[in-house]
C-alpha positions as CSV (number, residue, x, y, z in Angstrom):
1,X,18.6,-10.0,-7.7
2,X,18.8,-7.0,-5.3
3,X,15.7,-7.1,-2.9
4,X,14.4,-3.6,-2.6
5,X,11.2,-5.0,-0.7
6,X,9.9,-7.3,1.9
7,X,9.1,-11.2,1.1
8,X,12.8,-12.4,0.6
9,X,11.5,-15.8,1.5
10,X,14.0,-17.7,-1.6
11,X,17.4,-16.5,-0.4
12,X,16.8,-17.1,3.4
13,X,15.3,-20.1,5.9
14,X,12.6,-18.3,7.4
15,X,9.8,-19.2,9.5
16,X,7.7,-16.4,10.0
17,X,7.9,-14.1,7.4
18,X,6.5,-10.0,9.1
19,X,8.1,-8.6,6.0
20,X,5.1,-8.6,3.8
21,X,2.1,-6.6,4.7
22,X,-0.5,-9.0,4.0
23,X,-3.9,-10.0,5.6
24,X,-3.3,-12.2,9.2
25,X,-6.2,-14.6,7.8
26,X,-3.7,-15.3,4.0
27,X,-5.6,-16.2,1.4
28,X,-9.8,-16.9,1.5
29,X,-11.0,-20.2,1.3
30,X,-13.5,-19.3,-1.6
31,X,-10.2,-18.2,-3.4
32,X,-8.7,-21.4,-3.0
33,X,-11.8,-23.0,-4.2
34,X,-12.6,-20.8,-7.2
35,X,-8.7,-22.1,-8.5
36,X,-8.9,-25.5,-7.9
37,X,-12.4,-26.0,-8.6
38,X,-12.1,-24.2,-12.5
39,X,-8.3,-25.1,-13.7
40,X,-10.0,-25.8,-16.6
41,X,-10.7,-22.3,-17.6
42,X,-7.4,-21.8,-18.0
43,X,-7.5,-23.0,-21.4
44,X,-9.3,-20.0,-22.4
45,X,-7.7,-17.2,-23.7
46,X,-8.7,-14.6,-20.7
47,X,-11.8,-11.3,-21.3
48,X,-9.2,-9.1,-22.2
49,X,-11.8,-6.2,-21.5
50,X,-12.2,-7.5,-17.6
51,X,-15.7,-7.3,-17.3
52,X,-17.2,-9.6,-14.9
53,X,-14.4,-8.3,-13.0
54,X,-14.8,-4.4,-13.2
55,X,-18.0,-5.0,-12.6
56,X,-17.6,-6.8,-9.3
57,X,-15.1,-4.2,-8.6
58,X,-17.7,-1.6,-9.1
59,X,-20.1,-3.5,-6.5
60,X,-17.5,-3.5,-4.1
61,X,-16.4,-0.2,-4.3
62,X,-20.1,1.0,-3.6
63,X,-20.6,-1.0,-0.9
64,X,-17.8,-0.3,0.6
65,X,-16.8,3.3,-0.1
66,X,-20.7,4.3,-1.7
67,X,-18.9,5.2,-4.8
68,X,-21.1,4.6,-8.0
69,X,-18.9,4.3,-10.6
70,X,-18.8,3.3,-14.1
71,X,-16.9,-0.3,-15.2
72,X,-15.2,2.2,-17.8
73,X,-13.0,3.5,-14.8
74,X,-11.4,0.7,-13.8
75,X,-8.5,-0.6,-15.2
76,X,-7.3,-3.9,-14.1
77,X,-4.2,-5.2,-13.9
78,X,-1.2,-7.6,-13.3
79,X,-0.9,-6.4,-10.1
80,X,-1.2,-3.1,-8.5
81,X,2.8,-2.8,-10.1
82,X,2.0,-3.0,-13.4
83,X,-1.1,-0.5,-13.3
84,X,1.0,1.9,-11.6
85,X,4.1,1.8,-14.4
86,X,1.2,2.1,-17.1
87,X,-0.2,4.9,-15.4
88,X,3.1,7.0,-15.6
89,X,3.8,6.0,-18.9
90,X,0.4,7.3,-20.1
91,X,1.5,10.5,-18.5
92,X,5.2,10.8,-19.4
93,X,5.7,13.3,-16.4
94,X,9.0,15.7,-16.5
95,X,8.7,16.3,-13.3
96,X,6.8,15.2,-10.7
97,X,6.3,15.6,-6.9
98,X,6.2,12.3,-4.3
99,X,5.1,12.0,-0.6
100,X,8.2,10.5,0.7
101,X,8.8,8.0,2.5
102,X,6.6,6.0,0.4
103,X,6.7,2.6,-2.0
104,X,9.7,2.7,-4.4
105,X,7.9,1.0,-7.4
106,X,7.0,4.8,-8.2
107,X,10.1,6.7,-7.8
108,X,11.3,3.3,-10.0
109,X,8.8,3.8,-12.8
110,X,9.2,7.8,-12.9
111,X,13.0,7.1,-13.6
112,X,12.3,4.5,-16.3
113,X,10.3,7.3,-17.5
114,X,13.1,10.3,-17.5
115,X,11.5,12.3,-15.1
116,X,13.2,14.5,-12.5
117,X,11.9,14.0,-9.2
118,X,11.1,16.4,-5.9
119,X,10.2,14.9,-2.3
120,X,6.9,16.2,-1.0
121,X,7.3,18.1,2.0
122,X,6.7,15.4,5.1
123,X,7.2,15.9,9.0
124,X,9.8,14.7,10.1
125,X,10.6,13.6,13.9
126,X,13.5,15.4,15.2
127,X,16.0,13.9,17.5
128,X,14.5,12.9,21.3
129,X,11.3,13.6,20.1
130,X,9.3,10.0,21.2
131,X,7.5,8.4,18.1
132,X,5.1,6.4,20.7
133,X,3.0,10.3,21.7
134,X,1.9,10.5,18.0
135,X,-1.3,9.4,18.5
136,X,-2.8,11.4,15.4
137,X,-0.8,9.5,13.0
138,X,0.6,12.8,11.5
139,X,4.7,12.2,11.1
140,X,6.2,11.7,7.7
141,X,3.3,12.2,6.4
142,X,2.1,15.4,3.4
143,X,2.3,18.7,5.1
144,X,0.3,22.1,4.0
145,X,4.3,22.7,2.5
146,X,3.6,20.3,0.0
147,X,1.0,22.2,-1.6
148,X,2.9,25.4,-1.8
149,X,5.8,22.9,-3.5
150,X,3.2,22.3,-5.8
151,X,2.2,25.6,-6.9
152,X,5.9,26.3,-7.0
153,X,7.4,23.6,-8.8
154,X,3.9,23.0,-11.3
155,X,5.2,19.4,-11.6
156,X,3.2,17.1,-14.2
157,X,2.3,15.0,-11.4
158,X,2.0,14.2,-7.9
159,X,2.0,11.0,-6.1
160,X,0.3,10.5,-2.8
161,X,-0.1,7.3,-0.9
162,X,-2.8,6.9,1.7
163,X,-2.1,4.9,4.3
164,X,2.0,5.7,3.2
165,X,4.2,2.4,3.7
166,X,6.6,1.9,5.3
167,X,5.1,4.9,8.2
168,X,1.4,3.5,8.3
169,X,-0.3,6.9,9.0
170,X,-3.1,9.2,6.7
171,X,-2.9,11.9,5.7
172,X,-4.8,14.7,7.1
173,X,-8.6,15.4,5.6
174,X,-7.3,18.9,5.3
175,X,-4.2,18.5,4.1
176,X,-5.2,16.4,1.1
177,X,-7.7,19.2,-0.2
178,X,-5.1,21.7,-0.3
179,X,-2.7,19.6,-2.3
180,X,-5.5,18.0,-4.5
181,X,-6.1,21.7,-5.2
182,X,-3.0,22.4,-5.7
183,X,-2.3,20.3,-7.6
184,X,-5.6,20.8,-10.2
185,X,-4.3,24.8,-10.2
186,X,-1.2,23.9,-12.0
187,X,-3.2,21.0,-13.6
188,X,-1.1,17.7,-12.5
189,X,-2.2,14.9,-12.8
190,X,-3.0,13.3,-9.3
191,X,-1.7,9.5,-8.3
192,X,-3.1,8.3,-5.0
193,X,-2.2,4.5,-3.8
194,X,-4.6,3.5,-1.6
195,X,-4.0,-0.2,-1.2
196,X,-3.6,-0.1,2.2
197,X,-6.9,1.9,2.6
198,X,-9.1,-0.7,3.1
199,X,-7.6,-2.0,6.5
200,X,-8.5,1.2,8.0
201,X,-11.9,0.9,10.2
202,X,-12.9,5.1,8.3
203,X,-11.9,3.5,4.5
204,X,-15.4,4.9,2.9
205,X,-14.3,8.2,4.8
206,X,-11.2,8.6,4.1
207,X,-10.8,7.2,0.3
208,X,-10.2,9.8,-2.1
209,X,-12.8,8.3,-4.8
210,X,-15.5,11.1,-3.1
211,X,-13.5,13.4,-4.9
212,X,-13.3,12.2,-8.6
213,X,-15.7,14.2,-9.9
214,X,-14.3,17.4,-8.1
215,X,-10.7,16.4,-9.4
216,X,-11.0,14.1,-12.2
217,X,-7.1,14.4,-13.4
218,X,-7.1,11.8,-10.6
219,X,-5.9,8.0,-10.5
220,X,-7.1,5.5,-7.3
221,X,-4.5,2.4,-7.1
222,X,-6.2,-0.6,-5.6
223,X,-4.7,-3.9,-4.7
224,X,-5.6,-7.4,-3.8
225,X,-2.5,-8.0,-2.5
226,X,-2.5,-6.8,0.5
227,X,-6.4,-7.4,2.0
228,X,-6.9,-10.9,0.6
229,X,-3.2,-11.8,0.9
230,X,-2.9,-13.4,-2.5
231,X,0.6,-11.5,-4.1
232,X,1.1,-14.4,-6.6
233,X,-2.2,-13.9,-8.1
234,X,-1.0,-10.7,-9.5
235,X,-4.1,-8.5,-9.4
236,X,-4.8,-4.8,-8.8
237,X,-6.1,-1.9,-10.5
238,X,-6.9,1.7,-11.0
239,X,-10.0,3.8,-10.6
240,X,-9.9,6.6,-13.5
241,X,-11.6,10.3,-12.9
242,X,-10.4,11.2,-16.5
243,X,-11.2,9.3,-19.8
244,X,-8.8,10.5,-21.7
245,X,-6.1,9.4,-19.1
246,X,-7.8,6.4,-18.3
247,X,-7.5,5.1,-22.3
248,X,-4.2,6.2,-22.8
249,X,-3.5,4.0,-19.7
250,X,-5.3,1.0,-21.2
251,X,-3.3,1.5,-24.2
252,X,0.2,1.1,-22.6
253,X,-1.5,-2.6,-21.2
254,X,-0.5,-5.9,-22.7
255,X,-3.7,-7.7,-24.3
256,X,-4.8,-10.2,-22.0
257,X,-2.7,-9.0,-18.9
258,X,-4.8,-10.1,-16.4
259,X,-5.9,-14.2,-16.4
260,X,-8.3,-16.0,-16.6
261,X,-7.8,-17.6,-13.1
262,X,-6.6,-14.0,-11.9
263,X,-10.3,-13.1,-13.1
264,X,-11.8,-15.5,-11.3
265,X,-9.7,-15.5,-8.0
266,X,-10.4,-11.3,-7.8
267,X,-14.4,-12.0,-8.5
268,X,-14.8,-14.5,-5.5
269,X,-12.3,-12.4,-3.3
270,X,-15.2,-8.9,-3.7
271,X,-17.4,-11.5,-3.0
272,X,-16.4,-13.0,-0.1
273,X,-17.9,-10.0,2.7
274,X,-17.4,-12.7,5.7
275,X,-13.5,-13.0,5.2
276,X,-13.1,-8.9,5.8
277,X,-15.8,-9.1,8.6
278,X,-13.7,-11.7,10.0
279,X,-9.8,-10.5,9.3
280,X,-10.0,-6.3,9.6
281,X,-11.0,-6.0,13.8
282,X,-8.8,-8.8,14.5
283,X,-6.2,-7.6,13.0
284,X,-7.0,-4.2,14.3
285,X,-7.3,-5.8,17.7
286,X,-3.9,-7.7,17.4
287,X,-2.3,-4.5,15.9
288,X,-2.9,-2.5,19.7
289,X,-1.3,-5.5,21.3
290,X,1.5,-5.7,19.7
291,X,2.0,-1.9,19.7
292,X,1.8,-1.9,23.2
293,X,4.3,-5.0,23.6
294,X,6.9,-3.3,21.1
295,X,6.6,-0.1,23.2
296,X,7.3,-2.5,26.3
297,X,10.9,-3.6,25.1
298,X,11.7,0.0,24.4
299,X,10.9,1.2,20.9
300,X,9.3,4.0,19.6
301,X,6.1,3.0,17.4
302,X,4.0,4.6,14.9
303,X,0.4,3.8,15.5
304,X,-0.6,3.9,12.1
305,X,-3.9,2.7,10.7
306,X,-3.1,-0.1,8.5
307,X,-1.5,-3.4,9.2
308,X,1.8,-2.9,9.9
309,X,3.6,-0.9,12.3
310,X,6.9,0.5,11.9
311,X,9.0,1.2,14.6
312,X,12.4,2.5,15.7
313,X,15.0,0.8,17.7
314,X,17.8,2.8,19.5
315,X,19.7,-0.9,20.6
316,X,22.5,-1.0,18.2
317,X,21.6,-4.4,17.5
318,X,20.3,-4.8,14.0
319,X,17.2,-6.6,14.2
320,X,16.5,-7.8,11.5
321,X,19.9,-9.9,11.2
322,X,19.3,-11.0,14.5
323,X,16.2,-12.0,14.0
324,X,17.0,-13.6,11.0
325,X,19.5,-16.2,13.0
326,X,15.7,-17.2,14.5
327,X,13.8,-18.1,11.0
328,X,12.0,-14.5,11.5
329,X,11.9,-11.9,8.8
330,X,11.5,-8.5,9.4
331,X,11.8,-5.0,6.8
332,X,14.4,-2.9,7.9
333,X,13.7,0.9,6.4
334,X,17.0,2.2,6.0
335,X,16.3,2.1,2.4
336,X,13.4,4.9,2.5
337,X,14.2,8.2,1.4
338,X,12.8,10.4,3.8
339,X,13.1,8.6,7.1
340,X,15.8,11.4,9.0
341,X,17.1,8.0,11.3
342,X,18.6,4.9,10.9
343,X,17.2,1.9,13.3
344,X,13.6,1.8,11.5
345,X,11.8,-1.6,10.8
346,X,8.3,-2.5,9.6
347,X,6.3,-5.3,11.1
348,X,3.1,-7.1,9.3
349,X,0.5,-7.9,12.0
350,X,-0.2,-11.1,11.8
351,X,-1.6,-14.1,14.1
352,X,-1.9,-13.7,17.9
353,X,0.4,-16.6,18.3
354,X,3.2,-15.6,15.6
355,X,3.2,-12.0,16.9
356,X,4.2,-13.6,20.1
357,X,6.8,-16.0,18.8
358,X,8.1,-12.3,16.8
359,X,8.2,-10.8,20.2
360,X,9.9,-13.7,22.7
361,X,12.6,-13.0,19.8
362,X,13.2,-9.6,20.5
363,X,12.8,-10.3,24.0
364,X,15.9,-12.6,23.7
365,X,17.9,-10.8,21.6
366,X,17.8,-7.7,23.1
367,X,18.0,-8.8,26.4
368,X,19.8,-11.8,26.4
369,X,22.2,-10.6,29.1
């Protein structure tokens, strides 16, 4: 298997894996306890219709983002992958239009679906210009171009994600309007992924579910991936502005798709308030300090405002080989359409004490002269 991603933890020894951009904390206690404590409702054929767990995703999302919305929105799913390949194939886009650099599960599920591709317009850095002023968060990331791309092009759809991974940043308040409208004006459907969202200290400002019933052709990707750091549990979903695309979607879904542990596990994650009070400003904290550290050995850093950081090296060393050799794992970007360099790398930020062990690396690789 080809690794296109970070977490290739099976075909290396490694340590300390920064590859994977999950919560410092890993997975809550009360999720650990809900699985062990209730193996024997796995017996049960799952709720294929989800609903103790919409509706604790519906609590959640209006405590955290004062959204009310209906249980009927939300579609759940094996992971944030799955919703998003169900999603497009509800659509069946021609065309569609992609913030770039961005994750390749959808340029991989547009292909599986025949449809011809366009990169967004995003800013690019251009040679000597320093990565480390960009304070605002505003490279490689949506432009007002974009929008005029999109009443240009009149793709089917447009993809969006907010933060964008591998770069970290938002996009701009004003920026998104213009493309959401757009993008209603030639009357695409809209995909934002905003999985990473939640890390971000202005989530209930800056998540686009404020805006569903101003553009309902509109899909929300969600994750619990990422903020409760529990990948193998396979859970995410969507939040639906339209009905008609939201049961077209639902249609495309395996019966029973999501467990009956999965269930469970995602319930007592939206429940557990004390784990993000805990995790988000420590990781926030940590993610300043080793910003500042990574600008200290030389590189150029995007700020961001989720839990990674990507930077760019000009050593020629390849880090993530080298680091490698140490048991560390890294994601090396050079796979991103859209990044206009080579020498890119994404960190997770994790632990105080592994982001130190991650930087007394570099610090002897790079300068073990």
């Amino acid at each position: 298997m080809i690794y296109e991603h970070g977490g290739d933890i099976y075909n290396n020894d490694i340590k300390l894996d920064f590859s994977v951009n999950l919560n410092a904390f890993g997975m809550p206690d009360s999720v650990r306890k809900v699985i062990t404590d209730n193996l024997d409702i796995a017996q049960n054929y799952p709720d294929p219709e989800c609903t103790d767990l919409r509706n604790a995703i519906t609590a959640w999302e209006e405590a955290r983002t004062g959204a009310k919305l209906l249980p009927e929105q939300i579609i759940c799913g094996n992971g944030a992958s799955e919703v998003i390949n169900a999603v497009i194939q509800a659509s069946w886009p021609r065309t569609a239009i992609i913030q770039s650099p961005g994750f390749y599960g959808y340029e991989r599920s547009l292909e599986a679906a025949d449809c011809r591709i366009y990169r967004g317009d995003c800013m690019s850095v251009m040679p000597g210009v320093k990565l480390r002023s960009d304070r605002e968060g505003i490279y490689f990331m949506p432009t007002e171009k974009m929008a005029d791309q999109i009443q240009n092009e009149r793709p089917d759809m447009v993809i969006l994600c907010n933060p964008s991974n591998p770069v970290g940043s938002c996009i701009r308040e004003d920026i998104l309007k213009k493309i959401l409208v757009a993008a209603r004006e030639v009357k695409a459907r809209i995909i934002i992924d905003e999985c990473f969202l939640p890390f971000c200290s202005d989530f209930a400002g800056r998540s686009a579910v404020r805006f569903l019933n101003e553009f309902p052709n509109m899909m929300i990707i969600r994750a619990f991936t990422k903020l409760y750091a529990m990948p193998g549990i396979r859970l995410g979903y969507a939040i639906s502005g339209a009905r008609l695309w939201g049961s077209q979607t639902l249609k495309l879904l395996p019966e029973w798709n999501v467990g009956t542990l999965s269930q469970a596990a995602g319930i007592a994650a939206l429940e557990d308030e004390e784990y993000l009070e805990k995790s988000l400003p420590y990781i926030m904290e940590q993610k300043e300090k080793l910003m500042q550290q990574l600008l200290f050995l030389g590189m150029d850093v995007v700020p961001g405002k989720a839990n990674f950081l990507m930077f760019r090296s000009s050593h020629q060393i390849n880090l993530k080989d080298a680091l490698l050799e140490e048991g560390i794992l890294i994601r090396e970007c050079n796979n991103y359409p859209g990044l206009p360099h080579t020498g890119f790398y994404r960190i997770c930020v994790r632990r105080e004490e592994d982001n130190q062990k991650l930087l007394d690396a570099l610090q002897k690789i790079l300068f073990k002269d």
